[in-house]
Residue, then its C-alpha position, 0 to 999 in steps of 0.5 A: x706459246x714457245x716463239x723460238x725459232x726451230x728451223x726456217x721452214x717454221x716461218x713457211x706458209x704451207x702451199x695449200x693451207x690457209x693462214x691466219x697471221x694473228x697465230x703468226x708470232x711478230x716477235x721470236x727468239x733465236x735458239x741459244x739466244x745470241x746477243x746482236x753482237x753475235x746476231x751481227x756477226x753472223x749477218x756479216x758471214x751471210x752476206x759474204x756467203x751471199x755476196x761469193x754466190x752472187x758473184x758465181x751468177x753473174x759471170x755466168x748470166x743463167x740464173x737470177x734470184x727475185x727477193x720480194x719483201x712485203x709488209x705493213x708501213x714501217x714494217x722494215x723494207x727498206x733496212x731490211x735491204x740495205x742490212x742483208x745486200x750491203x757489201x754485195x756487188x752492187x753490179x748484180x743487184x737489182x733492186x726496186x720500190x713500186x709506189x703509187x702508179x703514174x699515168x702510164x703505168x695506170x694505161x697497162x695491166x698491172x704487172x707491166x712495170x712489175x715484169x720490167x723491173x724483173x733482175x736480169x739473169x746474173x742478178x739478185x733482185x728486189x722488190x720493195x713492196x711489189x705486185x701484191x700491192x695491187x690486190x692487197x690494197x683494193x682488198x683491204x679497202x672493199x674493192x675487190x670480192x672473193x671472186x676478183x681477188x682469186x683472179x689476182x691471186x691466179x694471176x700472180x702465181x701465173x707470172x711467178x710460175x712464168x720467171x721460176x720456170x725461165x731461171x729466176x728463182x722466187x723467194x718472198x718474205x713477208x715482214x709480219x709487225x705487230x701493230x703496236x711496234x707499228x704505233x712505236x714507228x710512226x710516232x718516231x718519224x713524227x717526234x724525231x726530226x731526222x726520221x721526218x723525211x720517212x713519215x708519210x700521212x697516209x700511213x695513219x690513214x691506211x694504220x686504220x684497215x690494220x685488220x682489213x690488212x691482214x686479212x687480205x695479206x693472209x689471203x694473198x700469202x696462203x693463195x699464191x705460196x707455191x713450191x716453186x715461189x714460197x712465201x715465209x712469214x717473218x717476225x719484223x718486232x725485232x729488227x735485229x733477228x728480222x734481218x738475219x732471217x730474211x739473209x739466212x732465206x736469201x742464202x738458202x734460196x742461192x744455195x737451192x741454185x747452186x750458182x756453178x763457179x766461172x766456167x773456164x776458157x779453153x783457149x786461155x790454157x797455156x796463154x803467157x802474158x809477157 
């Protein structure tokens, strides 16, 4: 099978199509096969790109633009966030992690601490790990049937559909890892003493549901994928062409925007500072 990558609507979950991520590819290769020093490269001209459009929205504060990232443990949330938005204006990025939810949180619905932590208009925002968690979580583990499930999912593209339609634009990524670049991961946070800190037990718990897992995110992925939200399959084995893809989504996603540049003021025609 030819894992090279033709255009980014390749990594697209069709809206309306079910998907079975075993047929999605966790490695790709790039056309004209670049070397890092060129995939770095041109990370480099997309973050400038994304930093100058970024700029447009905020000094206008009408649009925003939520990135979600979502994937299996140690699928890359995290270095995938500081690879595309570092250098952006810290100013209009606004970004979040949802782990386990305290007592408060627990006293609302789910989406309560998901919607407050939505970027203000003017901004990027994003979720590392996000309101999929709830349902893909209790769905690996058996607590949710069909029918639940669907009611999570209706939801979803209900709260989606609410922030696309009230300007902030939805693009959502997830960071498809293979199961043994997984196993690689977590065994380097257990042997390496400077990535102990990343090593969570649980994650070899939950590693057992891997095709619980995947199952339900295949389910919620083809379920809440939409025109106006789109969800993109990215392959995460490679950490170098998983950064660059997530930036070039992020960037077209601003560009779809088309963030207009500060508008001028009128009455500072003519004004002479002295």
């Amino acid at each position: 099978m030819d894992h090279t990558l033709k255009d980014l609507d390749d990594l697209l979950v069709v809206p309306g199509r079910k998907l079975d991520l075993a047929e999605r590819p966790t490695a790709i290769d790039l056309p004209g096969d670049p070397s890092k020093e060129e995939i770095a490269a041109e990370l480099a001209t997309l973050r400038e790109r994304i930093g100058d459009l970024q700029d447009r929205m905020y000094t206008r504060h009408e649009q925003a633009l939520l990135v979600v990232l979502q994937g299996m443990d140690s699928a890359g949330k995290d270095s995938t966030t500081k690879a595309v938005f570092t250098g952006v204006n810290p100013l209009g990025i606004h970004a979040a992690s949802f782990s386990v939810p305290t007592p408060l949180e627990r006293h609302h619905d789910y989406l309560w601490r998901v919607h407050a932590q939505v970027p203000p208009l003017g901004s990027i925002g994003v979720f590392n790990r996000s309101h999929y968690e709830e349902p893909v979580i209790r769905r690996a583990h058996g607590e949710l049937k069909n029918g639940a499930m669907k009611l999570f999912l209706q939801q979803i593209v209900e709260f989606e559909t609410l922030l696309a339609r009230t300007g902030t634009a939805v693009a959502k990524c997830f960071l498809h890892l293979g199961a043994e670049e997984q196993r690689k991961r977590l065994q380097e946070r257990i042997d390496n003493p400077a990535k102990n800190w990343k090593f969570d037990p649980s994650d070899l718990q939950e590693r057992k549901y891997w095709n619980d897992y995947q199952a339900a995110y295949a389910d919620a992925l083809a379920g809440t994928s939409t025109e106006l939200a789109p969800w993109y399959v990215v392959p995460a084995d490679r950490k170098p062409v998983r950064d660059l893809l997530v930036a070039r989504l992020v960037l077209r996603a601003l560009e779809r925007l088309q963030p207009p540049p500060p508008a001028p003021k009128p009455e500072l025609r003519g004004l002479k500072v002295r």
